[in-house]
C-alpha positions in Angstrom: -13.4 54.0 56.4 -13.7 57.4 57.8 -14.4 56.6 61.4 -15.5 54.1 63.5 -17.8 54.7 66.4 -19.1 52.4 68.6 -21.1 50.5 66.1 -21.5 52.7 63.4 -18.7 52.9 60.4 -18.6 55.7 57.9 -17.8 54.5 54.9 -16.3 57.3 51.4 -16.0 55.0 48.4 -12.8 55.7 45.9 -15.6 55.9 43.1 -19.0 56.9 42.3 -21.5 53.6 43.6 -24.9 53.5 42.5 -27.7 51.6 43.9 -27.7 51.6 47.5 -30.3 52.0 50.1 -30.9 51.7 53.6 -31.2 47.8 54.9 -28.7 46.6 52.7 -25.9 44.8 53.2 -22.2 46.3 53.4 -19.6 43.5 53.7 -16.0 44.4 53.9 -13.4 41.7 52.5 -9.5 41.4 52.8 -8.9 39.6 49.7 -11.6 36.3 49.7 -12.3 36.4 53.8 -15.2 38.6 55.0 -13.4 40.9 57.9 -16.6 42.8 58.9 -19.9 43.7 57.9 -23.2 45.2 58.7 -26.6 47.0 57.5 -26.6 50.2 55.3 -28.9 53.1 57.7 -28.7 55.9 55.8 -27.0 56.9 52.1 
């Protein structure tokens, strides 16, 4: 996570990740709970 404003997280993934597009889910996990999560607005 590279910031988090308000309600709006910016997100730099360790590796390249294909596929994603605005309305989609990002969940964020600590090993199997979900600790957070929203909807993709822009790639």
């Amino acid at each position: 996570i590279l910031s988090n404003e308000g309600d709006n997280i910016k997100v730099l993934f360790q590796n390249k990740v294909e596929g994603i597009a605005p309305g989609q889910s990002a969940v964020f996990y600590e090993g199997n709970d979900v600790v957070g999560g929203g909807f993709i607005r822009k790639r």
